[in-house]
N, C-alpha and C positions, 0 to 999 in steps of 0.2 A: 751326280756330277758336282764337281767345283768351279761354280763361277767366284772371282773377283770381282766386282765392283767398287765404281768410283764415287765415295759417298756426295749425295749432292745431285749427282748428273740425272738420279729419277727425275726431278723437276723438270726436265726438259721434255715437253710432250713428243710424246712417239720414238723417243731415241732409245736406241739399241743397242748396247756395248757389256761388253764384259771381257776375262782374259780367263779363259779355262786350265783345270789342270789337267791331268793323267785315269784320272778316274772316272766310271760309268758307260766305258765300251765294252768293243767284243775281241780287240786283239788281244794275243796271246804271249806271252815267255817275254823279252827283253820290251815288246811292243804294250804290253797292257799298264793302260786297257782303252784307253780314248784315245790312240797314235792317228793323228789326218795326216800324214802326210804318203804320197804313194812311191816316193824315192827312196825308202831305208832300207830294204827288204821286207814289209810286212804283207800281209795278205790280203791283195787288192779289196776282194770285198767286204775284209772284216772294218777294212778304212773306208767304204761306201758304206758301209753300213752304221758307222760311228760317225758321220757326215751326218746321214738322215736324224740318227738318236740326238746329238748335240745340238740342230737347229729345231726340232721338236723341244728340248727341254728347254730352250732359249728364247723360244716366241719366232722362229726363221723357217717356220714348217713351209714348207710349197716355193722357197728360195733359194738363191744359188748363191753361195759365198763366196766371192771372188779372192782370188788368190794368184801371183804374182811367182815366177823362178825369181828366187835370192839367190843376189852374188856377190854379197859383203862389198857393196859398190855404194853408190849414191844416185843413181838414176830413178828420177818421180813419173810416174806412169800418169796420166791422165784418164778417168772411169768413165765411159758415160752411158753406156751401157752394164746390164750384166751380163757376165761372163766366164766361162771357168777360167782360164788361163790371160792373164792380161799381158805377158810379155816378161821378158826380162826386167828384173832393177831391185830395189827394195826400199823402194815408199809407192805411195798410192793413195791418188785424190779423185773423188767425185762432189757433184754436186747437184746429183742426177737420185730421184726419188725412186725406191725401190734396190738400190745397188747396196747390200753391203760386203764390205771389205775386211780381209781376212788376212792374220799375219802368221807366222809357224816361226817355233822358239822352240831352244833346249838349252839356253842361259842366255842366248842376244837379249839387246835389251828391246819388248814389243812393245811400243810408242803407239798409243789412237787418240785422235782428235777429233776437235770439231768448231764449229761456229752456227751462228743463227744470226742474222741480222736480217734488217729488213729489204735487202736483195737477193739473198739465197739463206739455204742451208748447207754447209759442207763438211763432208767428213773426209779425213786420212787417216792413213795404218805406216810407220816407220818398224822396219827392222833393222838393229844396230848392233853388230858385235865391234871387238874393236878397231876392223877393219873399216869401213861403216862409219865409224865414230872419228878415226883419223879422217875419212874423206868429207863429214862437217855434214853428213848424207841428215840429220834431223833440222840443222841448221838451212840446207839447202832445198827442204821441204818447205817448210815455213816463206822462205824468199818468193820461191815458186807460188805457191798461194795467193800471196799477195798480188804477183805482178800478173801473172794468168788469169786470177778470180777477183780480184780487186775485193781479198778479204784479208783487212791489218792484222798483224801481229798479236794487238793488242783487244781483236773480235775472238781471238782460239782458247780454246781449254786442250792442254794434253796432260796423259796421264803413260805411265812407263809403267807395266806389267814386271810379273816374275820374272827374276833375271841373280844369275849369280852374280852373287855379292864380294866384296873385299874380304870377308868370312873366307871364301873357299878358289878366289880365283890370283891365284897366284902367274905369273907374269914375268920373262927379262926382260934386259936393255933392249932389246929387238922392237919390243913393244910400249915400253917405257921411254923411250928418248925422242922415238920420232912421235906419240904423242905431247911428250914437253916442248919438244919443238913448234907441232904446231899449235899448241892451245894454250900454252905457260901457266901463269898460275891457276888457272881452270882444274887443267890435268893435273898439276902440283898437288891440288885440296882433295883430288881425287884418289891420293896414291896412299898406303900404308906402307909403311917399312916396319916387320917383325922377324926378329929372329935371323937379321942378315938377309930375308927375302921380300920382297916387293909385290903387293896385292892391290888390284884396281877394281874400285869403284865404277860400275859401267853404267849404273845409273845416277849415280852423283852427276859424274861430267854431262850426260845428257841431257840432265836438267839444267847442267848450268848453261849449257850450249843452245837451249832451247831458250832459256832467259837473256842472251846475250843475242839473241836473233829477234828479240822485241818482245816474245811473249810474256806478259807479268807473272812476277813467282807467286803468286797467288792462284793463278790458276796453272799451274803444274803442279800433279800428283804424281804420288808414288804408291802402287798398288802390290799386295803380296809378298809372299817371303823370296828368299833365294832360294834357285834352284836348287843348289849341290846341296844344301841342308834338308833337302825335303824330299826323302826319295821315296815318300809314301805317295804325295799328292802329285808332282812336277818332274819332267822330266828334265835331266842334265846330262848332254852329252861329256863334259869334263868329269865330270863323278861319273860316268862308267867307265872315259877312258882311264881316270886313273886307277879302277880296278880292273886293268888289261882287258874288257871288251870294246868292243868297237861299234854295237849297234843300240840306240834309246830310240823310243818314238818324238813325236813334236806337237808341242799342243799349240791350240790355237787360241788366236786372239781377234776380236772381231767387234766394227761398230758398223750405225748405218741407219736408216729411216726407211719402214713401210713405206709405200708408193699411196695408201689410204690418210697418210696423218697430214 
């Protein structure tokens, strides 16, 4: 399997993160081979059974990785237990020992954090496509944090996983204007213009959105390649639709603390 990791974050005892790719399951044809996700059409238990194999090779043997319905919205789910299904939204914070949290990507941008201070430890998971990214859903993660956990801005590290890039995601006005609207020069530094065509940066703007909501850019990373470039490792729903299919698997992204650390 391919983990990504965030160089640095070992040092933190006990923490648990990484953003997986595509490789070292058991699904098959458009799904293989590590698809979690049970929504595409793949075969339920070849994705239970890539569940088990991923949190085995991850240190998550004997855990449940919680995971959330996305709907390219901005609604933060609050963890405090574990659990399969946490509800609708696409972010998600605990601060509950034992819980980690789990994002599914096929070029959104998958966002995990965390903090350590001397009143808790807390981790979150953001999923952002540019849906997501118009509604300020990483910006609005952060706020949450603070006023809920009374953990600053400036206590979080995040880090932004594989995500198609300006390289391969191309984009119209549809999507282009009403993010300049609402984020201006943010989304401006964000945008490529080649060739008469418009390509966005989805993780550029997240970062800067995530710095513009108090987190220091020092500690925001950016982890892995783009999706649509990488169809050995990552899965990319825009790189198959544009070769007229219609189904990719969704790899996960996942942080969190033993319940023993």
């Amino acid at each position: 399997m391919t983990v990504y990791r965030v160089p640095g974050w070992e040092a933190e005892p006990g923490l648990r993160h990484g953003f997986l790719g595509r490789n070292g399951g058991n699904s098959q044809g458009a799904f293989a081979s590590l698809n979690v996700s049970f929504t595409v059409g793949d075969d339920p238990q070849a994705v239970k059974d890539n569940y088990c194999d991923m949190k085995r090779a991850v240190g998550m043997a004997g855990t449940r990785m919680v995971t959330m319905r996305q709907r390219h919205g901005d609604n933060v789910i609050d963890v405090a237990e574990p659990c399969k299904d946490a509800g609708e939204g696409d972010a998600m914070v605990t601060d509950a020992p034992g819980v980690f949290l789990g994002v599914l990507t096929a070029d959104c941008v998958p966002v995990i954090c965390w903090a350590h201070t001397s009143r808790r430890r807390l981790a979150a998971v953001i999923h952002t496509g540019w849906r997501g990214t118009l509604a300020g859903v990483a910006a609005k993660t952060v706020r949450h944090i603070e006023s809920r956990y009374g953990t600053t801005p400036e206590d979080l590290r995040c880090a932004l996983g594989p995500a198609i890039g300006s390289c391969c995601y191309e984009i119209g006005p549809d999507v282009s204007e009403p993010l300049i609207e609402a984020w201006g020069d943010d989304a401006e530094a964000s945008l490529e213009r080649r060739d008469g065509k418009t390509y966005l940066d989805l993780r550029r703007l997240n970062a800067a959105l995530l710095a513009a909501a108090g987190v220091p850019e020092d500690r925001i990373a950016a982890v892995g390649p783009c999706t649509g470039c990488n169809p050995a490792d990552l899965f990319s729903y825009r790189r198959e639709s544009n070769r007229g299919g219609d189904a990719t698997g969704r790899q996960a992204s996942f942080i969190g603390w033993p319940e023993s650390t």
